[in-house]
C-alpha positions in Angstrom: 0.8 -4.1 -0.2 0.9 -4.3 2.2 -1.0 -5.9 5.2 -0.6 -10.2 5.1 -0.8 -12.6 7.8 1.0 -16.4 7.1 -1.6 -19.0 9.1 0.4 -21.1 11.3 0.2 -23.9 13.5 -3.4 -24.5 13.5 -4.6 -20.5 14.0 -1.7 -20.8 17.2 -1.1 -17.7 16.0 0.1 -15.0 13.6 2.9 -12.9 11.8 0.9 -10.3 10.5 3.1 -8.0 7.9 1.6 -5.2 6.3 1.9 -4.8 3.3 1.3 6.1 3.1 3.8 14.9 0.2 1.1 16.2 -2.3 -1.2 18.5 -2.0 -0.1 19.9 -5.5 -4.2 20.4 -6.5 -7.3 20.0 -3.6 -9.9 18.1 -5.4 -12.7 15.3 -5.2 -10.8 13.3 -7.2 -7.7 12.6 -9.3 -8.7 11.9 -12.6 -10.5 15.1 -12.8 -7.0 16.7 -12.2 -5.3 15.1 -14.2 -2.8 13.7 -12.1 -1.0 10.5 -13.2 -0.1 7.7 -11.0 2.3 4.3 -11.5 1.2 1.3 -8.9 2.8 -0.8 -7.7 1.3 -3.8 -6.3 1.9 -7.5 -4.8 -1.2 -8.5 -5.0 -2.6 -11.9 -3.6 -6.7 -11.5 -3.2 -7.8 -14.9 -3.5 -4.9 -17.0 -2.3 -5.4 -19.0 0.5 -4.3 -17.1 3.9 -2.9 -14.1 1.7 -4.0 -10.4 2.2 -6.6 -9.5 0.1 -5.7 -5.2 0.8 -3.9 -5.1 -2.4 -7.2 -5.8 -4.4 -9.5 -3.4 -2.4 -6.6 -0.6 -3.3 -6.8 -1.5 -7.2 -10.0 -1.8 -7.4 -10.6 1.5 -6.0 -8.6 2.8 -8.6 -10.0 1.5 -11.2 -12.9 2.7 -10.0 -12.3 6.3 -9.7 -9.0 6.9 -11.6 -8.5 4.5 -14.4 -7.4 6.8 -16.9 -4.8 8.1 -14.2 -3.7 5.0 -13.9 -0.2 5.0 -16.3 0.6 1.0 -15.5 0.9 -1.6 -13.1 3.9 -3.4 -11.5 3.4 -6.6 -10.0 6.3 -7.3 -7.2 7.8 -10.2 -5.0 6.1 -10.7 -1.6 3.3 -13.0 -1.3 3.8 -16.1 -3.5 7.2 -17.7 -4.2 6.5 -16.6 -7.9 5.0 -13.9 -9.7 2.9 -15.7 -12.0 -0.4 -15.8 -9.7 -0.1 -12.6 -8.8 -0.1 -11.4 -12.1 -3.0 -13.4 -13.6 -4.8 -11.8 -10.4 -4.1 -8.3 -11.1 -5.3 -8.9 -14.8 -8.5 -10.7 -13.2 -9.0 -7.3 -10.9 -8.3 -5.5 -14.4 -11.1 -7.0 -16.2 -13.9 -7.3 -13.6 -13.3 -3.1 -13.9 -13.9 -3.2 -17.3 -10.0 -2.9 -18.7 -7.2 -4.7 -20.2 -3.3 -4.6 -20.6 -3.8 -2.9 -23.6 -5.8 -0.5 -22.0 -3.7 0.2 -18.7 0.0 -2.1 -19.1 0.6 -4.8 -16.9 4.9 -5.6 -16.0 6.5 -8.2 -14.2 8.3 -6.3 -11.5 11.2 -7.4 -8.9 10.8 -10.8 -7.9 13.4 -10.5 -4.8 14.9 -7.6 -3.0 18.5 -7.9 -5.6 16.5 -7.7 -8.9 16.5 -4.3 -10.2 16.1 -5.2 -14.2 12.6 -6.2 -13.9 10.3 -5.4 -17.1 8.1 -3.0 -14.5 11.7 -1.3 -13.9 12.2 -0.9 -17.1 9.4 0.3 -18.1 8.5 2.7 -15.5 12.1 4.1 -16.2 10.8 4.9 -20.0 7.7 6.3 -19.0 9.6 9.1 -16.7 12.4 9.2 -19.6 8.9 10.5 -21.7 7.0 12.5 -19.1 8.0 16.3 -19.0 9.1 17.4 -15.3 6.0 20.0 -15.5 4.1 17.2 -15.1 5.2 14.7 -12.4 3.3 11.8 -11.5 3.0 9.6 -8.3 3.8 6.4 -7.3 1.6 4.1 -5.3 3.6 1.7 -4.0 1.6 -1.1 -1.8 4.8 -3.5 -1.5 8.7 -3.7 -1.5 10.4 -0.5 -3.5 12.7 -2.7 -5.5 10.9 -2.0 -9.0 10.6 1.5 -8.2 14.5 1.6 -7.4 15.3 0.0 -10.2 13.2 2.3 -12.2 15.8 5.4 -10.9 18.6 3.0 -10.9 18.0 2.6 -14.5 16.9 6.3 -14.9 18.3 8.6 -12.4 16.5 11.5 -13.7 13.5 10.2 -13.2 13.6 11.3 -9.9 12.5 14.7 -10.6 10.0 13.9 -12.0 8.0 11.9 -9.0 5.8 14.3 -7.1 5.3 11.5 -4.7 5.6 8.0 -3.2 3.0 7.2 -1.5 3.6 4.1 0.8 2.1 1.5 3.0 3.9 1.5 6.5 5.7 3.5 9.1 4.9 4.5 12.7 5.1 7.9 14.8 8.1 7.6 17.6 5.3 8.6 20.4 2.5 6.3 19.3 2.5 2.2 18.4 -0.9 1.2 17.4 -2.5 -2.0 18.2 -5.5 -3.8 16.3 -8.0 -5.8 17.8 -8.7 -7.2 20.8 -5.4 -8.7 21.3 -4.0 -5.6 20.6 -1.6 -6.5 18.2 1.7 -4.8 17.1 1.7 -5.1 13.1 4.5 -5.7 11.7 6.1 -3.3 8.8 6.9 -5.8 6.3 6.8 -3.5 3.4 9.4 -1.9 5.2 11.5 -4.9 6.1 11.1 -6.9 2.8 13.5 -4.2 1.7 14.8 -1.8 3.3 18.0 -1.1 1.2 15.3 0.1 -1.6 13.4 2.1 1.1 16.8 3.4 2.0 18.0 4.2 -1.6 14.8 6.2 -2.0 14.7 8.5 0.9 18.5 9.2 -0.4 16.7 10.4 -3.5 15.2 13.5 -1.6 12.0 12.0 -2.6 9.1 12.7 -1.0 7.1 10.6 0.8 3.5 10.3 2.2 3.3 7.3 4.4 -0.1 5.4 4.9 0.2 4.0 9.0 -1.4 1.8 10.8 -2.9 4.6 12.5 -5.1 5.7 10.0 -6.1 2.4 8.5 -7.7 1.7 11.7 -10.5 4.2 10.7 -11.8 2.3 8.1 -12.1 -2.1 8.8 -14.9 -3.9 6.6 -17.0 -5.9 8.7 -19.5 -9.2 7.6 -21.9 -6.2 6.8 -20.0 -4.4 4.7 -19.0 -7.5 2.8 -22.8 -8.4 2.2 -23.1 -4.7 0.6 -20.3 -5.5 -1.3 -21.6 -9.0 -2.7 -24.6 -7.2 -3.4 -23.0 -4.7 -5.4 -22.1 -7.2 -8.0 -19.1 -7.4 -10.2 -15.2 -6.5 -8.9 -16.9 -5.6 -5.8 -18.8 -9.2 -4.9 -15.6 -10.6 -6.4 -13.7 -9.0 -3.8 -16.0 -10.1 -0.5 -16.2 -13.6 -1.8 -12.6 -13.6 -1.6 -12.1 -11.8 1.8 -14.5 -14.1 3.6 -11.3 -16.4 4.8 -9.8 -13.7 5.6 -11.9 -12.3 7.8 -12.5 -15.2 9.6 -8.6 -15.2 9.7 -8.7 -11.7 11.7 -11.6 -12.8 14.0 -9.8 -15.8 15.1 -6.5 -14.1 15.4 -6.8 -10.9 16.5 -10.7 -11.0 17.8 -11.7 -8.7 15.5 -15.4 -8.0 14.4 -13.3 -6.9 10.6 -10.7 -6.6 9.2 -7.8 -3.7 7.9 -7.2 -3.1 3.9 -4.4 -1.0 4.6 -3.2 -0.5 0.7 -6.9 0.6 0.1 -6.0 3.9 1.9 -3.5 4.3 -0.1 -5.7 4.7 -3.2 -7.9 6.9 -1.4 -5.4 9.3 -0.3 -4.2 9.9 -3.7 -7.6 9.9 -4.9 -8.8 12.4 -2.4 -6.2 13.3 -0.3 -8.6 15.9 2.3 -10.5 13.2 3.2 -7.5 12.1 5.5 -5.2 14.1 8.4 -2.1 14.1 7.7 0.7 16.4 9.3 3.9 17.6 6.8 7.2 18.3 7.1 7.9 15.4 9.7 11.7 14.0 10.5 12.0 10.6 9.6 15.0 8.8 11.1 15.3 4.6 10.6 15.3 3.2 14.8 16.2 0.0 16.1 13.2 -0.9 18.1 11.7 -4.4 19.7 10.1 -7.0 17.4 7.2 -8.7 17.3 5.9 -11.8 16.5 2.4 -12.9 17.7 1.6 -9.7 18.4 3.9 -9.7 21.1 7.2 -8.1 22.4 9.9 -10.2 20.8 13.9 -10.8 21.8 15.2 -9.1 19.5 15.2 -5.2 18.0 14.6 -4.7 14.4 14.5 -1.5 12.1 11.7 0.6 11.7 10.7 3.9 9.7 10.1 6.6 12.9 8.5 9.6 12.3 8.5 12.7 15.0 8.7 16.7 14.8 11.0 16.0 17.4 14.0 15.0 15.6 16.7 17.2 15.0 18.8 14.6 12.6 16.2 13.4 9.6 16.7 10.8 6.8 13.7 13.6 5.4 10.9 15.2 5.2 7.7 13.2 5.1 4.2 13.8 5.3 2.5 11.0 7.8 -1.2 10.2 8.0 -2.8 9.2 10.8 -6.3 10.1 11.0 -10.0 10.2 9.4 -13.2 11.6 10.1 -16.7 9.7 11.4 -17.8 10.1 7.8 -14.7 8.4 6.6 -15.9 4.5 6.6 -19.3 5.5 5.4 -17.2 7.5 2.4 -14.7 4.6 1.5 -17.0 1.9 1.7 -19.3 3.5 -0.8 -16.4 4.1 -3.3 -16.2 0.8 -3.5 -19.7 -0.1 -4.6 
């Protein structure tokens, strides 16, 4: 996921949480590589004051890379059970024109201690099958407990994941801010577990994280959602359900749009070079100041830093934080 905002107190205000190495082959896309990619998803398009970024990012790939996709995890982090969510990913599933037999479907974690899931498991035997000559990536738009559990249950697996690509993280010498308001986001895939995130980097992994910064290259606006409705099908499925939200981020933030952040995440492994991005960053966990409403908070919490700067890394990551003036024009089409 992983970009949500819980509506409090009469619109008083808002905690907004959002729910990020490859360059193995430069191509338009990544179907017609023939790269493979597990997602992993807490998806909650069409719940009432729930992100909606989660849908955008899978119907993207369905979109572009359906045959790339290998399955689909559905994890903890935006109802108090999985069972919506998972009736909503199998909704986004059809309205592209597939099915769980066609692309599986797993209940993944449903809190940050559950590492047996049934997406654990089986993400753990579909690396226990796939040759290390051929290493896939994982999208993960939420917490990382069903992908830990995947290595927990699998250790080998590790080598054979090219990449995670995640949703959150922050340079050490720039905090974005969105809207007029200019909120601080906060980095709730992160937080939601960051023993997992932890476990991971300690993996040697590698990572690519999605920011803030970039995702503020691309926002959907009311015109953009009327192209979508027009579009018919998953798209007007999708701007019907982001119209609350929307009006969510115009009220909060004062924002003519709003953000899909996990949509970016799709793209980038789609088509990676339509993005800057800047490898071989440090990447050191800081105790920096909270937020809540946007603003500075009482108390410090932790928070994935990137810099080039550090001489002590958890790892090496690759950070994106950029896009072109072609790049909303590009994305917004994909999605039509």
């Amino acid at each position: 996921m992983i970009a949500r905002f819980v509506f409090l107190f009469l619109l008083s205000g808002f905690i907004f949480s959002f729910t990020g190495w490859t360059n193995l082959v430069r191509a338009e896309d990544a179907q017609a590589t023939g790269k493979q990619v597990w997602i992993d998803t807490d998806i909650s398009t069409g719940l009432a004051f729930k992100d909606v970024d989660d849908g955008y990012a899978l119907t993207h790939a369905l979109k572009h890379y359906p045959d790339a996709v290998a399955g689909i995890s559905v994890t903890y982090g935006n109802a108090p059970t999985l069972a919506r969510p998972l009736k909503i990913a199998a909704k986004v599933l059809a309205l592209n024109g597939q099915s769980q037999e066609s692309i599986p479907l797993y209940s993944g974690a449903t809190s940050p201690t559950d590492f047996d899931s049934a997406g654990s498991r089986a993400l753990a035997e579909f690396l226990r099958q796939r040759s290390a000559n051929a290493p896939i990536a994982v999208l993960a738009l939420g917490r990382l407990t069903t992908i830990a559990g995947a290595f927990r249950l699998y250790p080998e697996g590790v080598s054979k994941v090219s990449e995670v690509i995640f949703v959150g993280g922050r340079r050490l010498d720039y905090e974005p801010r969105v809207g007029k308001r200019q909120f601080v986001l906060t980095d709730s895939n992160y937080w939601g577990d960051e023993a997992s995130f932890d476990e991971l980097l300690g993996h040697g992994l590698h990572f690519a994280l999605i920011s803030t910064e970039v995702a503020l290259h691309f926002e959907i606006t009311p015109a953009d959602l009327r192209l979508l409705s027009q579009s018919g099908g998953a798209s007007a499925w999708l701007a019907r359900h982001s119209k609350l939200w929307l009006r969510i981020w115009r009220l909060g933030l004062r924002e003519n749009g709003f953000l899909p952040f996990d949509l970016l995440a799709s793209v980038y492994f789609n088509s990676p070079e339509k993005m800057t991005c800047d490898d071989q960053l440090g990447l050191r966990i800081l105790s920096l100041p909270d937020f809540s409403f946007g603003k500075r908070g009482k108390k410090n919490r932790n928070h994935p830093v990137v810099s080039e700067n550090f001489s002590e890394s958890r790892g090496l990551i690759r950070y994106c934080h950029s896009a072109g003036p072609a790049f909303h024009d590009q994305v917004l089409e994909e999605l039509l």
